[in-house]
C-alpha positions in Angstrom: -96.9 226.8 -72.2 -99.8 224.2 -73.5 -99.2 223.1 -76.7 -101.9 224.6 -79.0 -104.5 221.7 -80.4 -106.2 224.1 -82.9 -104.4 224.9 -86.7 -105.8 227.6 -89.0 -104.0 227.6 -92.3 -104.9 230.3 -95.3 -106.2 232.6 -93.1 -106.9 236.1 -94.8 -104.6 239.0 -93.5 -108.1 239.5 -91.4 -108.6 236.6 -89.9 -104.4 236.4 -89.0 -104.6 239.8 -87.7 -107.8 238.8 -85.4 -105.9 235.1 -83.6 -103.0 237.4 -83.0 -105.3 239.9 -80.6 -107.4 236.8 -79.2 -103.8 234.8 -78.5 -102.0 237.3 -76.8 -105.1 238.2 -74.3 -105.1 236.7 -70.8 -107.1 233.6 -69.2 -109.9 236.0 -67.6 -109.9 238.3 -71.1 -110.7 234.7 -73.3 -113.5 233.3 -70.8 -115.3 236.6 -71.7 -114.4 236.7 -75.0 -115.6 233.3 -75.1 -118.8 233.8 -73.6 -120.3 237.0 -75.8 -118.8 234.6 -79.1 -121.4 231.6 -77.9 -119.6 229.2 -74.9 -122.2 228.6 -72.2 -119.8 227.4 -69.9 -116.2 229.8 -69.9 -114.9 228.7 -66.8 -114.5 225.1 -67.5 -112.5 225.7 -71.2 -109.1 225.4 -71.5 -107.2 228.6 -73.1 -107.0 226.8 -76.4 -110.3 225.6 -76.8 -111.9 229.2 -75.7 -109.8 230.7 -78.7 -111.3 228.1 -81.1 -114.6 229.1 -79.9 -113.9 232.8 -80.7 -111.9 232.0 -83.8 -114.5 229.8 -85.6 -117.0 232.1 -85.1 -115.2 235.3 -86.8 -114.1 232.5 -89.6 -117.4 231.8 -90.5 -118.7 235.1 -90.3 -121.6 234.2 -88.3 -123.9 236.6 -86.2 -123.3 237.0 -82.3 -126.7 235.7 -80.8 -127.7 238.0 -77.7 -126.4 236.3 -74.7 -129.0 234.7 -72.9 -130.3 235.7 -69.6 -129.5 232.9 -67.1 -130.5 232.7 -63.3 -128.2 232.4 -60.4 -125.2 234.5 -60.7 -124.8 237.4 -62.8 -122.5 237.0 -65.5 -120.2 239.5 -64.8 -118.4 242.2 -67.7 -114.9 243.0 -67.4 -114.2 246.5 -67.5 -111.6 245.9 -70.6 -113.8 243.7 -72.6 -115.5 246.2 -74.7 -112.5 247.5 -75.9 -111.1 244.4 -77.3 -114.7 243.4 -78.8 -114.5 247.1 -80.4 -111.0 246.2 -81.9 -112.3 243.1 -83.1 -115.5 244.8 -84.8 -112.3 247.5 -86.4 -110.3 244.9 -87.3 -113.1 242.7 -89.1 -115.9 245.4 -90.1 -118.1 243.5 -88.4 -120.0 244.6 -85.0 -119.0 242.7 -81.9 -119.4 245.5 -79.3 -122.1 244.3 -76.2 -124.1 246.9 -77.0 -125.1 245.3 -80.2 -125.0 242.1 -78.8 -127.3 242.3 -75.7 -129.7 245.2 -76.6 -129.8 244.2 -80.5 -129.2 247.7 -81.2 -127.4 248.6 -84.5 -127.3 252.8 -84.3 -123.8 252.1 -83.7 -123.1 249.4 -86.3 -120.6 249.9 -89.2 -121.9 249.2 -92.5 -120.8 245.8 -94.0 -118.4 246.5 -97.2 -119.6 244.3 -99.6 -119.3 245.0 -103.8 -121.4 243.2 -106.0 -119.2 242.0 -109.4 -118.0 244.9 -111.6 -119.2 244.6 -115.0 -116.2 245.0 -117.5 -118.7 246.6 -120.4 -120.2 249.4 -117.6 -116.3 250.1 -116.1 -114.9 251.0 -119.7 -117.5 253.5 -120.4 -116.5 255.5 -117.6 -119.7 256.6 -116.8 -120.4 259.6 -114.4 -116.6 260.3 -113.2 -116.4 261.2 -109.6 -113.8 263.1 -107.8 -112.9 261.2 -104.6 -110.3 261.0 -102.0 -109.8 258.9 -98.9 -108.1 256.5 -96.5 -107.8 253.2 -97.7 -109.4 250.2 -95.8 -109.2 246.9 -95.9 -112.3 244.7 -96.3 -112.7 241.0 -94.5 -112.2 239.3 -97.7 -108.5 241.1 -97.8 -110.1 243.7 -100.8 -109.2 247.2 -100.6 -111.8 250.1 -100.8 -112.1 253.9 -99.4 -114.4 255.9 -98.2 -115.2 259.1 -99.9 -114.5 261.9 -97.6 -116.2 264.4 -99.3 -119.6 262.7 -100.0 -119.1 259.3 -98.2 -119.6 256.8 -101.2 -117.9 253.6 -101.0 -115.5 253.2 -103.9 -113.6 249.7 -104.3 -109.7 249.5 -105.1 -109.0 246.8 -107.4 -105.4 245.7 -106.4 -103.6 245.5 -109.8 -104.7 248.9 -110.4 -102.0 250.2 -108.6 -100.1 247.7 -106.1 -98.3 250.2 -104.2 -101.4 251.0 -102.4 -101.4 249.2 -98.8 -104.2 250.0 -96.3 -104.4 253.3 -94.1 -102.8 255.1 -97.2 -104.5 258.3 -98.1 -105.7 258.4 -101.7 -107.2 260.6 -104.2 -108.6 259.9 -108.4 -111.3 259.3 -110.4 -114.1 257.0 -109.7 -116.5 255.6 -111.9 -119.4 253.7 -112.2 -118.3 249.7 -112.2 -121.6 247.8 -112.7 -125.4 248.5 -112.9 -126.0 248.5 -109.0 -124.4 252.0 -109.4 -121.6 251.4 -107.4 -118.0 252.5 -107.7 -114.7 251.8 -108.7 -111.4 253.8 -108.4 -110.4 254.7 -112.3 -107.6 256.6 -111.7 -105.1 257.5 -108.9 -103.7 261.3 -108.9 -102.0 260.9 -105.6 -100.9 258.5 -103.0 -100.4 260.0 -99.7 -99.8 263.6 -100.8 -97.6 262.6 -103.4 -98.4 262.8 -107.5 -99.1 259.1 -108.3 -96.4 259.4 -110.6 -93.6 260.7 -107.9 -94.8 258.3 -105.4 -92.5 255.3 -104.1 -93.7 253.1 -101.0 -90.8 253.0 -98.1 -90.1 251.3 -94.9 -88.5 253.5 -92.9 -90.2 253.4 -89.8 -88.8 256.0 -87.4 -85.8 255.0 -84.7 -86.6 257.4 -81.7 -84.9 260.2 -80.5 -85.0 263.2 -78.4 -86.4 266.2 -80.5 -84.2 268.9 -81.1 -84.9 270.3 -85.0 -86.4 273.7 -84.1 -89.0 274.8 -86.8 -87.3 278.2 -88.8 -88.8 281.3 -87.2 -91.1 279.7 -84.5 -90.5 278.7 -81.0 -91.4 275.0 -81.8 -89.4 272.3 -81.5 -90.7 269.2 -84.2 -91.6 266.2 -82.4 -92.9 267.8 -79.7 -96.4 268.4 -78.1 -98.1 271.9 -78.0 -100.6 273.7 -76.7 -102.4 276.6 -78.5 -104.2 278.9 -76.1 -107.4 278.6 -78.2 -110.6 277.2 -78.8 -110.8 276.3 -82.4 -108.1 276.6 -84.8 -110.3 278.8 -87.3 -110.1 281.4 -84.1 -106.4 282.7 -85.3 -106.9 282.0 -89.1 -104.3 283.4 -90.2 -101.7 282.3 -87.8 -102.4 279.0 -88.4 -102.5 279.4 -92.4 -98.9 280.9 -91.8 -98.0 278.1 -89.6 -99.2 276.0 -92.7 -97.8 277.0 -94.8 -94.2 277.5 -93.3 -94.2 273.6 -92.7 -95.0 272.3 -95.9 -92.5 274.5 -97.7 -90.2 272.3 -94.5 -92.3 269.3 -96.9 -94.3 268.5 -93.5 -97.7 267.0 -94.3 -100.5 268.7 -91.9 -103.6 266.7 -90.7 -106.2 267.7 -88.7 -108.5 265.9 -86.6 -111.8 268.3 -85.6 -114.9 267.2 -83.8 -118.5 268.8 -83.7 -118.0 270.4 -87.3 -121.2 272.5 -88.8 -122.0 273.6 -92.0 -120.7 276.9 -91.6 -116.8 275.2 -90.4 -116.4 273.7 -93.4 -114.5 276.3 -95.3 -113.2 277.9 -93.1 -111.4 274.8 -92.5 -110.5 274.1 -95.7 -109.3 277.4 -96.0 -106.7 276.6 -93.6 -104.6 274.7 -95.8 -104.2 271.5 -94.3 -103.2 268.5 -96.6 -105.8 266.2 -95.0 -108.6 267.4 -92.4 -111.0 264.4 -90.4 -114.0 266.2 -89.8 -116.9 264.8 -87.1 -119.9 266.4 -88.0 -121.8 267.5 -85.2 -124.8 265.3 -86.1 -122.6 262.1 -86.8 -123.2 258.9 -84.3 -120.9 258.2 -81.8 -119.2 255.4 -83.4 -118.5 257.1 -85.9 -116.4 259.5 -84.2 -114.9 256.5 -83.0 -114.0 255.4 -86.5 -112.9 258.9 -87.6 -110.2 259.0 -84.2 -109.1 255.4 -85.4 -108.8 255.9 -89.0 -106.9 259.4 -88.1 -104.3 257.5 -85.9 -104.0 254.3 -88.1 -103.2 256.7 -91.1 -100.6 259.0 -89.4 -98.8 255.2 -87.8 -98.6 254.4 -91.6 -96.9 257.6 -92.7 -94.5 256.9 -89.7 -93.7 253.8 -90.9 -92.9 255.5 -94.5 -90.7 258.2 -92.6 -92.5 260.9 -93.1 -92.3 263.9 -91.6 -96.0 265.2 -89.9 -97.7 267.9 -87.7 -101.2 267.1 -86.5 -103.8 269.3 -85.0 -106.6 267.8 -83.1 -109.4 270.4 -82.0 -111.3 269.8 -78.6 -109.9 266.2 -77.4 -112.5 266.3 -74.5 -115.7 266.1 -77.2 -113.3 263.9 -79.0 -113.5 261.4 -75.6 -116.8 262.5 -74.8 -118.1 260.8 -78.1 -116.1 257.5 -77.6 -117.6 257.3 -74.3 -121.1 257.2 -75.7 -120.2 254.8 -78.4 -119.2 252.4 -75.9 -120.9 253.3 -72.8 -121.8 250.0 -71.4 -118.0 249.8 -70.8 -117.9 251.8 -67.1 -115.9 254.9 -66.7 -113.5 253.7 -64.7 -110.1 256.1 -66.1 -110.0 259.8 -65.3 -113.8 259.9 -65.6 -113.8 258.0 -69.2 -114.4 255.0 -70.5 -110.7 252.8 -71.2 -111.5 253.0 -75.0 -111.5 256.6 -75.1 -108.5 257.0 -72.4 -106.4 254.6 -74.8 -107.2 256.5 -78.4 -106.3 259.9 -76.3 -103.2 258.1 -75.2 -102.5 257.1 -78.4 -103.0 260.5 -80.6 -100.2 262.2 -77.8 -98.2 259.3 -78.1 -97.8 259.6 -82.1 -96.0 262.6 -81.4 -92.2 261.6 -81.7 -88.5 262.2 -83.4 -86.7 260.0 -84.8 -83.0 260.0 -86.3 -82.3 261.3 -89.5 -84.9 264.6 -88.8 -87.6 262.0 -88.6 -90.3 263.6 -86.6 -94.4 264.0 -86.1 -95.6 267.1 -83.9 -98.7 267.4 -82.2 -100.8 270.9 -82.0 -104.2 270.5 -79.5 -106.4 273.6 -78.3 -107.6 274.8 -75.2 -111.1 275.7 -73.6 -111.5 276.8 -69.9 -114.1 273.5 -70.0 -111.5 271.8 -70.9 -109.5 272.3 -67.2 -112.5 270.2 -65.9 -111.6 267.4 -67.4 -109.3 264.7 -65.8 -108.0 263.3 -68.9 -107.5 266.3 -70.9 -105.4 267.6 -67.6 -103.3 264.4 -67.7 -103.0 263.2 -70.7 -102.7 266.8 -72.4 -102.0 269.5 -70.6 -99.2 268.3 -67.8 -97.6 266.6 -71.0 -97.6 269.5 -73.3 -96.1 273.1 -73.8 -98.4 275.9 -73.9 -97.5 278.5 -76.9 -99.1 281.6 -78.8 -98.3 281.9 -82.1 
């Protein structure tokens, strides 16, 4: 292997996280990488000097420049390229998806995180206290922040305010007003992923698979396992599914729910459910930011794995779900099972956090079915040929 003749020292957790993805991708992956990120000539680079051309530019924080139109031969896309600029843009909170970069469009652009200073004399007032809760994320400078779930406020995390909070943790508390731009800080923590703040210890105790045998008391469901239910919408059988509920968190299970194309009128019947956490798509939200929700939900239930914890998750209508990934990246062609690889690979990866582990360790995953749904050649192979079909 070539020697590499780049160094980057004191990189951010960011920046490390970003030459790891652009290191381990192939020689045809880095010439395209290289050409959206600036090089005018990919094909005569060597490896390294194609992932200092993509590295420098993410270091410096610079812009992507629409790439030019040239004549002669077509510069051509691979189909996978999109996907890796998309984990890129996740990754950094910046936007480096094509579709940004050649149509200069930005309805799919993720708002930059940035905080102006917090002023001491405005935090210590605690001026207009805000209920908030939220999955933590981490910004490109390495700072912490959430989103508000409920009303979608950005709220910054000040590490020494608590520094057993890591990102993809879900967190709830007080916000308040931290300087005269009217922006946010978190005040105080009441829980850290579903625990009281005060009960709360972090863990590492990532799960060591095994075959799933711990039957759920009462039900015909084996934890760990992936089912079925033979309906539509999860609010269709309330009551069912608020017994189901309820059953596992007495077992201390935490239940998250992932639900696409959500109107006014879901909302409390949702909430009404019971679920400990619920990712809701509104039906009027842009397609990247279903893909944001999907990410965040799977990112978020990987970190409770890695804590041990025990979850079920119920994902409603995985074909909208894929249908709305598609969009957000739909220069990328649809080349898998009639969707684009970005959505394949998230639908993969929801079915795939579905596991056991030693010691009871286990995560089970609950998805519903529409006839519509048996026209689709990923939900038929990815869901329903993998998963047992159950009535409550």
């Amino acid at each position: 292997m070539t020697k590499p003749n780049y160094e980057y020292k004191n990189l951010t957790k960011t920046e490390q996280a970003c030459l790891s993805l652009v290191e381990s991708l192939g020689i045809y992956e880095l010439r395209a990488l290289a050409r959206v990120f600036g090089d005018a000539s990919p094909t005569t680079l060597k490896r390294n000097d194609h992932i200092t051309i993509v590295m420098d530019k993410i270091i410096s924080g610079e812009e992507l420049k629409p790439i030019p139109m040239r004549q002669g031969r077509p510069y051509k896309e691979l189909s996978n390229i999109e996907g890796i600029l998309a984990e890129l843009s996740q990754i950094t909170g910046r936007d480096y998806t094509l579709k940004t970069n050649q149509q200069g469009a930005t309805s799919t652009k993720p708002k930059a995180v940035a905080f102006k200073q917090a002023e001491k004399a405005i935090v210590e007032k605690h001026l207009q206290p805000m209920e908030v809760r939220g999955i933590v994320r981490e910004n490109s400078d390495g700072s912490l922040y959430l989103v508000s779930q409920d009303n979608g406020k950005h709220v910054l995390i000040q590490k020494e305010l608590d520094l057993r909070i890591a990102p993809n943790d879900y967190v709830s508390g007080i916000a308040v007003l931290m300087n005269s731009e009217k922006e946010y800080v978190l005040d105080e923590i009441k829980k850290i992923n579903y625990q009281d703040v005060k009960k709360y210890v972090e863990t590492n105790n990532e799960y060591v698979l095994d075959v799933p045998t711990t039957k759920l008391a009462g039900y015909n469901i084996v934890l760990g396992g992936r089912y079925i239910l033979k309906q539509e919408k999860f609010t269709k059988n309330i009551e069912k599914i608020e017994n189901l509920l309820s059953k596992m968190k007495k077992e201390g299970i935490i239940t998250l729910a992932c639900i696409p194309n959500v109107m006014y009128e879901d909302f409390i019947d949702i909430q009404s459910l019971g679920f400990n956490n619920a990712f809701l798509i509104k039906y009027d939200n842009k397609p990247f930011e279903t893909f944001e929700v999907v990410k965040t939900f799977i990112d978020h239930v990987t970190r409770l794995q890695q804590q041990g914890k025990n979850v079920a998750i119920f994902v409603q209508d995985v074909t909208t779900l894929a249908n709305g990934i598609d969009f957000a990246f739909k220069n990328n062609t649809k080349a898998l099972m009639g969707h684009t690889e970005m959505a394949v690979e998230l639908i993969k990866k929801i079915v795939c956090l579905a596991k056991a582990g030693k010691m009871h360790k286990h995560t089970t995953l609950f998805t519903t079915l529409d006839d519509s749904d048996m026209f689709d050649q990923t939900y038929i192979s990815t869901i329903y040929k993998v998963s047992q079909k159950i009535d409550l």
